[in-house]
N, C-alpha and C positions, 0 to 999 in steps of 0.2 A: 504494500500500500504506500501511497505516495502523501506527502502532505498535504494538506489542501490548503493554499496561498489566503492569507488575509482573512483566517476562517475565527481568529483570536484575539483580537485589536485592542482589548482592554491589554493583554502583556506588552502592547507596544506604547501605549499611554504607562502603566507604571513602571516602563524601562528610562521613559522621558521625563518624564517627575526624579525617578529614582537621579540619573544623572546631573537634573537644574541643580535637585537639595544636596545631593551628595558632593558637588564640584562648590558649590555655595560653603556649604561645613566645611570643607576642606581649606578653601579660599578663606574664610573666617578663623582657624585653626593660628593659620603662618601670617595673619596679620596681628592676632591677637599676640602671636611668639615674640614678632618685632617689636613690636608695641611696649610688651611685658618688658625685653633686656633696656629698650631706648628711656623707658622709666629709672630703671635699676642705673643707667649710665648718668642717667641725668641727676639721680638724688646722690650718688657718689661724688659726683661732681661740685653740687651743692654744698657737700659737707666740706670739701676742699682737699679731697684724697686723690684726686685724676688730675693725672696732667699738671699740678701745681707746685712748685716746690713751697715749702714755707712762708722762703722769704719773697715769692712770690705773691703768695695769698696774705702774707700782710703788707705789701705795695698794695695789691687791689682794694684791700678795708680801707687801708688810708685815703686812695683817689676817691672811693666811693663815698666817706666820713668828710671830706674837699665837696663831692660835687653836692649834698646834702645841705649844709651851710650858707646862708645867702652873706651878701655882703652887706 
């Protein structure tokens, strides 16, 4: 017996759902990843542990405690 074409049309609607949501969650997954470390980078940073030496981050309080001040 041979198949008969086009005879089951709802599998090919939830193959089509199945891949909108599934490609969606997945695409939602690896932005939420990004998203999660670019936080993580950013509050590290905040604290003054990235990229900064010391005596760097206390140049920056100082310019930033200068531009705060009026004359």
């Amino acid at each position: 017996m041979q198949p008969v074409t086009n005879e089951r049309y709802y599998l090919v609607i939830y193959f089509v759902i199945f891949m909108i949501f599934g490609s969606q969650f997945i695409l939602n997954l690896f932005v939420g990843v990004i998203m999660d470390n670019f936080n993580k980078i950013k509050e590290k940073e905040e604290l003054g542990s990235l990229f900064v030496t010391p005596e760097q981050r206390c140049w920056i309080d100082a310019h930033r405690f200068g531009l705060t001040k009026k004359l």
